[in-house]
C-alpha positions in Angstrom: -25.8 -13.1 10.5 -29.0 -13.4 12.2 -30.5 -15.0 15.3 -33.8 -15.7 17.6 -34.4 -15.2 21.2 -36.8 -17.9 21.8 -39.4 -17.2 24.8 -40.7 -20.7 24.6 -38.4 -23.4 23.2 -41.2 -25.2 22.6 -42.1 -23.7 19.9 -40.1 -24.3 16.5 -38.7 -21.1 14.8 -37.8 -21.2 10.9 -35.9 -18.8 9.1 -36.4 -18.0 5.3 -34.4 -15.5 3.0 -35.2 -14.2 -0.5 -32.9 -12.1 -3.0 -34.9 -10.4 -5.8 -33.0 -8.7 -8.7 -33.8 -7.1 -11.8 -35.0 -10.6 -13.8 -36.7 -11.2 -10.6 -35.8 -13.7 -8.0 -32.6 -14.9 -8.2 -32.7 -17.3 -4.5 -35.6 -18.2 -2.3 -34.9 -20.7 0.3 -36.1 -22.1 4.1 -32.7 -22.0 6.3 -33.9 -23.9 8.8 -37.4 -24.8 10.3 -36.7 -26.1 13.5 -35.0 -23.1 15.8 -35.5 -24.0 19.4 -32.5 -23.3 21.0 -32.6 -19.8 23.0 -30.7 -17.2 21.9 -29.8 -19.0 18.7 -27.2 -17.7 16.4 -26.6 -18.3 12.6 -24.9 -17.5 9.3 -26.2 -17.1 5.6 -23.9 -16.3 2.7 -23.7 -16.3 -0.8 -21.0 -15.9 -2.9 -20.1 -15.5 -5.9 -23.0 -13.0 -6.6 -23.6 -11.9 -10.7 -23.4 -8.5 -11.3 -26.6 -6.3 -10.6 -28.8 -4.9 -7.8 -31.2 -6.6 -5.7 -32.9 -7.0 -2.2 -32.2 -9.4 0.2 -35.1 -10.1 2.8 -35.0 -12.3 5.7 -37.7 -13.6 7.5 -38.2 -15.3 10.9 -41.3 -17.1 12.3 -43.1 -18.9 14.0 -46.5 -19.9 15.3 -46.4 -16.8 17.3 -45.0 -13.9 15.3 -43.4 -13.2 12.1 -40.4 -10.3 11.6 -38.7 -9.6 8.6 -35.6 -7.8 7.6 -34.6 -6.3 4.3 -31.7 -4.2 2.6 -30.5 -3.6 -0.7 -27.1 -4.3 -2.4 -24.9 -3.8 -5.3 -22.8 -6.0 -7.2 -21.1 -3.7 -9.4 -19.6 -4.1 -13.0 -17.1 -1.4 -12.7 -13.9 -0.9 -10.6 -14.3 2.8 -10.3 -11.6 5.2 -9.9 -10.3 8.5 -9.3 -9.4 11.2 -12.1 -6.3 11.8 -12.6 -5.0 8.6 -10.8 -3.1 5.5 -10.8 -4.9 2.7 -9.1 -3.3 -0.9 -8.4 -6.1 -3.8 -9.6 -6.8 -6.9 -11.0 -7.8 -7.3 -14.7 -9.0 -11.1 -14.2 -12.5 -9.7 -14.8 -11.9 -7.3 -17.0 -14.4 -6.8 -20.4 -12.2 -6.6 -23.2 -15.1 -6.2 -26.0 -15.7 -2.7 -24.4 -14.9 0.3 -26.1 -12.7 2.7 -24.0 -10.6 6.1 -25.0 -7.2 4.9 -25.8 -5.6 8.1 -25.8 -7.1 8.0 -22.0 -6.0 4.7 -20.6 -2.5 3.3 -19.6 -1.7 -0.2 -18.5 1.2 -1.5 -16.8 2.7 -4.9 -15.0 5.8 -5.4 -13.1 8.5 -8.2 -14.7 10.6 -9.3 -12.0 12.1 -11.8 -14.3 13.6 -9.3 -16.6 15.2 -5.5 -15.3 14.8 -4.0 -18.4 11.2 -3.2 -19.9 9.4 -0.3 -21.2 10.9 1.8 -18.0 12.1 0.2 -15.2 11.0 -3.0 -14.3 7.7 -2.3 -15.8 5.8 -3.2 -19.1 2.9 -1.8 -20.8 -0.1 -4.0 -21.5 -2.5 -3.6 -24.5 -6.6 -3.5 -23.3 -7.0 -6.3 -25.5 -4.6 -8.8 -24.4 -5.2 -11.8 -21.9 -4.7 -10.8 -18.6 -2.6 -12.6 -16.1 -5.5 -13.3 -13.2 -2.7 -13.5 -10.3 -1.2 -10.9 -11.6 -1.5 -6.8 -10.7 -1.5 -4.2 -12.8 -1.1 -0.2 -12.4 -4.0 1.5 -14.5 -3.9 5.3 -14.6 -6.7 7.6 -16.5 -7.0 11.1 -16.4 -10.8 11.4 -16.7 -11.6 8.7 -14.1 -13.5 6.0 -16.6 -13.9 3.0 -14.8 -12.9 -0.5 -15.8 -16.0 -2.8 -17.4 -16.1 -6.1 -15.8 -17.3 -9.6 -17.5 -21.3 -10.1 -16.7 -20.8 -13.9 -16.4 -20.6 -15.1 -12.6 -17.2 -16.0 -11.5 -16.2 -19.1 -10.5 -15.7 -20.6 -6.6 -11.9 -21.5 -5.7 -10.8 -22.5 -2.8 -7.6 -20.8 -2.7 -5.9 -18.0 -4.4 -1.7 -19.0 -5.1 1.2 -16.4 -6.4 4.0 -17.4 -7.7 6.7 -15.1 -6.2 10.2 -14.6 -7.1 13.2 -12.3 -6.4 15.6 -12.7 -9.5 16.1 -8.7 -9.4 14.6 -6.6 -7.0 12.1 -9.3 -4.8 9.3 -7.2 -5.5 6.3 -8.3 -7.1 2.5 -7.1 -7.8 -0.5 -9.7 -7.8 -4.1 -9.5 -7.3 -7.3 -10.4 -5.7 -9.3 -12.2 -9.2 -12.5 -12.1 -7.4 -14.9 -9.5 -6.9 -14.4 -10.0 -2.7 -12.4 -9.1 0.1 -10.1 -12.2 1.4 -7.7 -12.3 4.0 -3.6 -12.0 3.6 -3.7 -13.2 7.1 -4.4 -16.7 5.9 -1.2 -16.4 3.9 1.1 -19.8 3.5 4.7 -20.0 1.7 6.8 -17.7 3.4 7.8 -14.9 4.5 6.6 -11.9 2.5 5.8 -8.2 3.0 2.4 -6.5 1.5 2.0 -2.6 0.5 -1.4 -1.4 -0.9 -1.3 2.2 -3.0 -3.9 4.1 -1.6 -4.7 6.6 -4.7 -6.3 9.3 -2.4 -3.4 10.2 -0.2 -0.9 9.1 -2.8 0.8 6.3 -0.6 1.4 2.9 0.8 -0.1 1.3 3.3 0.2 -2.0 5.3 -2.8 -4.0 4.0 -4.8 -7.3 6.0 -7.3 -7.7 3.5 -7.5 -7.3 -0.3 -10.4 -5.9 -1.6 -12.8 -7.0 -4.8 -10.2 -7.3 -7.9 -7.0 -5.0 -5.9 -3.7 -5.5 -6.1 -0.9 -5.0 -3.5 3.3 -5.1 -3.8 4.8 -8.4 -2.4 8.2 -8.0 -1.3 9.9 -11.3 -1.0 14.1 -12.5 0.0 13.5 -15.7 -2.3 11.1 -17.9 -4.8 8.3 -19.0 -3.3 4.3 -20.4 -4.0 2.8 -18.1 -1.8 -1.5 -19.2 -1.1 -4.4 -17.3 0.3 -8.0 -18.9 1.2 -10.4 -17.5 -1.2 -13.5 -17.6 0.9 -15.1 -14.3 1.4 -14.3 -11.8 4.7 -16.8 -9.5 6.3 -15.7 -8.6 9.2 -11.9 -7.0 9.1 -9.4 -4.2 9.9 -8.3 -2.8 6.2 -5.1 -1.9 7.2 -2.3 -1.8 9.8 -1.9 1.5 12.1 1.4 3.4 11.3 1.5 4.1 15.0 0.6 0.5 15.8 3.5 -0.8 14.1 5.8 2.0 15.3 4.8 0.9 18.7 5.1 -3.1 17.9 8.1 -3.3 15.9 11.1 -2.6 18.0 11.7 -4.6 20.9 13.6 -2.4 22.6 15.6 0.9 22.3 14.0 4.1 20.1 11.9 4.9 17.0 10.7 8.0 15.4 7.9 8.0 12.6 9.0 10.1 9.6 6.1 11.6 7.6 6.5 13.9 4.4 3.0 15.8 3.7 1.9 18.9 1.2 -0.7 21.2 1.3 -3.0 19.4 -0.5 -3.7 15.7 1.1 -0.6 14.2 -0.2 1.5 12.2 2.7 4.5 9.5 3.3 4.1 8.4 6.6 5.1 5.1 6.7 9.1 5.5 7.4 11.0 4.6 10.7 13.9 5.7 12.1 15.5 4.2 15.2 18.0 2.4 17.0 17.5 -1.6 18.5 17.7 -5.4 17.6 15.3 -4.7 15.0 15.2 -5.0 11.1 15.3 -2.5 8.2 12.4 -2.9 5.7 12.8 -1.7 1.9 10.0 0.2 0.7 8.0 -0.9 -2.1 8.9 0.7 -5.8 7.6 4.2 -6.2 3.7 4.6 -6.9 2.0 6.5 -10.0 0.2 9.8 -10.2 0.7 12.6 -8.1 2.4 12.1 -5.1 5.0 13.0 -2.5 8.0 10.8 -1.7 10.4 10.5 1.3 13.2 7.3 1.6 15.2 6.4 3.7 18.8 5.8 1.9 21.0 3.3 3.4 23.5 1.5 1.7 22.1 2.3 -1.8 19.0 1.3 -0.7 15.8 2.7 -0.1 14.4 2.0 2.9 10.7 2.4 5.0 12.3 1.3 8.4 15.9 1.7 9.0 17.2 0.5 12.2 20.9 0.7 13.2 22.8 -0.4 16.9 22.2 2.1 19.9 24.9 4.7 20.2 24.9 8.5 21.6 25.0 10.3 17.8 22.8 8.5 15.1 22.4 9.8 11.7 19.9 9.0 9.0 20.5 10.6 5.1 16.4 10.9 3.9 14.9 11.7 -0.1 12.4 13.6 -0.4 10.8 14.7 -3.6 7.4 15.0 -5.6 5.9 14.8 -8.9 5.5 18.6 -9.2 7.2 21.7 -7.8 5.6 22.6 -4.4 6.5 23.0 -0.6 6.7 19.5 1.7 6.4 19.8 5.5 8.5 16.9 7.1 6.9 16.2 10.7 8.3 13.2 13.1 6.4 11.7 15.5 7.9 10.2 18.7 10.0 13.6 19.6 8.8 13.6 23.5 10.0 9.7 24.1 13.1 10.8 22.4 13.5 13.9 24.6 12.7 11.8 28.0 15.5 9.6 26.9 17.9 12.1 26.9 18.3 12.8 23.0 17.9 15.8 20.8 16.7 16.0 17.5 18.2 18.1 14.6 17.5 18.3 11.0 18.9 19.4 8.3 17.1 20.4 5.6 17.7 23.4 2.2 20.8 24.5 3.5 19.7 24.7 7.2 19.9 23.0 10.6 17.1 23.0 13.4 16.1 21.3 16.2 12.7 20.2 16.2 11.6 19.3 19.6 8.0 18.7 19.1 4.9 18.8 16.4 6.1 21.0 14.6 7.8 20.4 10.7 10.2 21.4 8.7 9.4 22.9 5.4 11.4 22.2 2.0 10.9 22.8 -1.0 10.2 20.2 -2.9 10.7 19.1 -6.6 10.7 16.0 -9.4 14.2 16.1 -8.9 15.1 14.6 -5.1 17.1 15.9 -2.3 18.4 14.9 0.7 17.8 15.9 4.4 20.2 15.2 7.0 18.2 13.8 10.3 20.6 13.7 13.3 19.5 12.1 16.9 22.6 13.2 19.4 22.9 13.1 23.2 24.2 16.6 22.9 24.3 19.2 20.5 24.3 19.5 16.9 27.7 17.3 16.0 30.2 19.8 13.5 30.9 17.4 10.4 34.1 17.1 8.9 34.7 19.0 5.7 34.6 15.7 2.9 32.5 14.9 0.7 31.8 11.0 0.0 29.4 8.4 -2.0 30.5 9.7 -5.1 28.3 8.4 -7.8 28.4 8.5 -11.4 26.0 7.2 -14.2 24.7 8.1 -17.9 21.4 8.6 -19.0 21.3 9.5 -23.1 23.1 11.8 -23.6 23.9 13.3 -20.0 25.7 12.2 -16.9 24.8 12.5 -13.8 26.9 12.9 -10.4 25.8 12.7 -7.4 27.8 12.8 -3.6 27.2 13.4 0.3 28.2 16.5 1.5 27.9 17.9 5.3 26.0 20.4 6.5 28.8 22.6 7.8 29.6 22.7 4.0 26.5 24.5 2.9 26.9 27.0 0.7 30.6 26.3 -0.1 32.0 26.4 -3.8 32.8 22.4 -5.2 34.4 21.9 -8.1 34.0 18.3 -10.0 35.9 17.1 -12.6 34.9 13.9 -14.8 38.2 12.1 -16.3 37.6 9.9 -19.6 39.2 6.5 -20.2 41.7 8.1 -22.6 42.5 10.5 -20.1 40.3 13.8 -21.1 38.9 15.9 -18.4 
């Protein structure tokens, strides 16, 4: 973006610009000749750019005076990432001839049109294959090598389309083909809901943009051609605000922000909890690498926003676990608006109740195997639960089965006895 502030409009301004890469210069070209217009405001872009680096100079004059600007840029040929991580991306671009450490490298897609594949929903993909260019993939490395793209420009489009469907779970995971940012805002097809893994903190987030070759979650009811505009973005916000939309998503009544967080950078903060006219949202399918996990379980789902009718005594059953052994510090945010509307706040969490009135959290220990905490919002004190235990659940994996149930808190600590009972009658 550049512009003139003409003294005398008199006199004609032209504008010029040059890029100059490595084989020298790739575009040299007059904009215009004939500024007169004061204060004068324009735009230069160019896109697709091939892979290198260059300098881009512009220059303004006149009769008068002459002023140039210049800056350097990048068009890389890798998507770097992290070691030790699990990054969502696009493989439209991706070199195939390039030699890479197998033993290092791990692809995967999601099938929504089949429940059973390699685990899960997911399926592995071999470096070689054809990649799907709408399609997102999970690729995790544990010495951080980057991903070699194709040399070759890529090609304009005026549009970017997903086919999106909901045969199992609704979810699905496409991509960004190019190697720009383009806006989800411009989204047409229906309703849908985006998540972005953000490998650093080891969570989602709410996403406006996609960046160069990324790939997002998109969580849909029903089948649907979903379209974005594939013209370049410069300007733009990369994400929503948990607080914003914790502010901007209930219309009336209360909300607290749940947010599960270790020692060492890795958070959950994008789960609600309140009462309202409002509607639950189900969280997108667990991300890769190391990571902490909270849910909200409602109805055998597992939930980012759970919203139920006002009442006096609310109570929310919450997951927590992470990919290794260490201690979690569950923090809520929202306590003082709770307090000014006349409710407490109690959780319950490793055999033990307290209120938590404030910033402070509660500490659990936390494991690969999950656990629940009990968070109770009461107009008085802590409600005594009845002695039963309920949501009994069963189910066998190999060789093992495992039972699950709910059990109150004012049972901690109290001997249970379960007995399993065969078809043909043996306990």
């Amino acid at each position: 973006t550049f512009g003139a502030n003409i003294v005398d409009t008199d006199i004609k301004t032209g504008a010029r610009v040059e890029v100059v890469g490595d084989a020298g210069t790739f575009v040299d070209t007059v904009l215009t000749d004939s500024i007169t217009k004061f204060d004068s405001r324009s735009e230069w872009e160019m896109f697709p750019a091939p892979v290198g680096e260059y300098e881009v100079v512009l220059t303004l004059y006149n009769a008068v005076d002459t002023i140039s600007y210049s800056m350097s840029f990048e068009v890389s040929g890798k998507i770097v990432v992290q070691p030790r991580s699990w990054q969502m991306v696009s493989l439209a671009a991706l070199d195939v001839s390039t030699n890479y450490d197998a033993d290092d490298a791990a692809f995967y897609w999601w099938d929504e049109m089949n429940p059973v594949g390699d685990f899960w929903q997911y399926r592995s993909y071999a470096f070689n294959e054809s990649a799907d260019a709408s399609r997102g993939y999970w690729y995790g490395t544990q010495n951080g090598n980057p991903l070699v793209l194709k040399e070759e420009s890529p090609t304009k489009e005026s549009k970017i389309t997903w086919e999106l469907d909901s045969l199992y779970s609704g979810w699905n995971l496409v991509a960004n083909p190019h190697g720009w940012y383009v806006d989800l805002t411009t989204g047409e097809g229906g309703e849908v809901t985006f998540w972005r893994w953000n490998p650093v903190t080891g969570s989602y987030e709410i996403p406006t943009v996609l960046g160069p070759y990324e790939a997002v979650w998109a969580k849909v009811s029903k089948p649907m051609t979903w379209t974005i505009s594939a013209k370049p973005v410069f300007q733009f916000a990369k994400s929503e605000s948990p607080k914003s939309l914790a502010k901007s998503a209930w219309g009336e009544g209360w909300n607290l922000q749940v947010s599960l967080a270790d020692e060492f950078g890795k958070q959950d903060s994008w789960n609600f909890l309140g009462v309202g006219s409002g509607e639950s949202l189900e969280e997108p399918p667990s991300g890769m690498g190391d990571r902490v996990n909270l849910s909200i379980v409602e109805n055998k789902k597992y939930l980012a926003k759970s919203v139920k009718p006002e009442g006096e005594d609310v109570e929310w059953t919450l997951e927590v676990s992470a990919t290794s052994a260490r201690d979690g510090f569950v923090s809520f945010d929202g306590v003082e608006s709770l307090a000014k509307a006349g409710f407490r706040l109690f959780v319950t969490a490793d055999e033990r109740t307290v209120e938590v009135t404030g910033d402070e959290s509660v500490k659990v220990a936390l494991s690969q195997k999950s656990k629940q905490i009990q968070v109770h919002v009461s107009k008085g004190a802590r409600a005594i639960a009845s002695s039963k235990l309920s949501e009994f659940r069963a189910f066998q994996t190999g060789t093992s089965m495992n039972v699950s149930f709910f059990a109150p808190a004012n049972m901690a600590g109290a001997a249970c006895r379960v007995e399993m009972v065969s078809i043909d009658g043996k306990i």
